[in-house]
N, C-alpha and C positions, 0 to 999 in steps of 0.2 A: 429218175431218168437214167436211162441208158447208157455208162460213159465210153462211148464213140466219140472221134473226134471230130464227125460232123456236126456232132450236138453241139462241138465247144465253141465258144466268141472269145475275142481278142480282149482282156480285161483292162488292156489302157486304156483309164483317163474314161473310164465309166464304174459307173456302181455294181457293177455284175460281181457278187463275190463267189459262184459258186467253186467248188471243193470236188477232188476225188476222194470220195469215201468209202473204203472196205464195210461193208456190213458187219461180216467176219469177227474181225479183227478190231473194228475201230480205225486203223493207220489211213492217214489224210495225205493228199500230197494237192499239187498245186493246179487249179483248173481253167488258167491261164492258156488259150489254145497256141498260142505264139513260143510258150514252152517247149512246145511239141511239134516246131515246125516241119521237120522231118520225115516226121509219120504219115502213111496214109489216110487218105479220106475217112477211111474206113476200118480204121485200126479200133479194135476194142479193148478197152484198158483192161487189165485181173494185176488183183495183189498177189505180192510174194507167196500167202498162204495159200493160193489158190482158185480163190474167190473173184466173179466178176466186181468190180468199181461199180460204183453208180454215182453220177453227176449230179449235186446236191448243193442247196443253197446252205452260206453259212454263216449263224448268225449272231452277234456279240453283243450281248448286253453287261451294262453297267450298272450297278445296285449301290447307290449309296447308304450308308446307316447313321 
């Protein structure tokens, strides 16, 4: 998805873990839309490299051996 920050939801105290993720690059930042309170409705994220963000679920798994 599109990282606008009308796409974002406020990640307190719910399970929403989604991520700004560079395609690019890889580099993550935080997709917490409370982070971002400042920004327009309609600001669209891009990484340093140049690249638009895209809003991305994020997901951690645990392997034991």
């Amino acid at each position: 998805m599109k990282a606008i920050k009308s796409n974002m939801k406020d990640q307190i105290l719910t399970s929403d873990m989604k991520i700004l993720h560079c395609p690019e690059c890889g580099v993550e930042y935080s997709g917490n839309r409370g982070d971002y309170w400042n920004l327009p409705e309609d600001y669209v994220f891009s990484c340093e490299c140049g690249a638009e963000m895209e809003l991305v679920d994020k997901i951690v798994s645990v392997r034991y051996k």
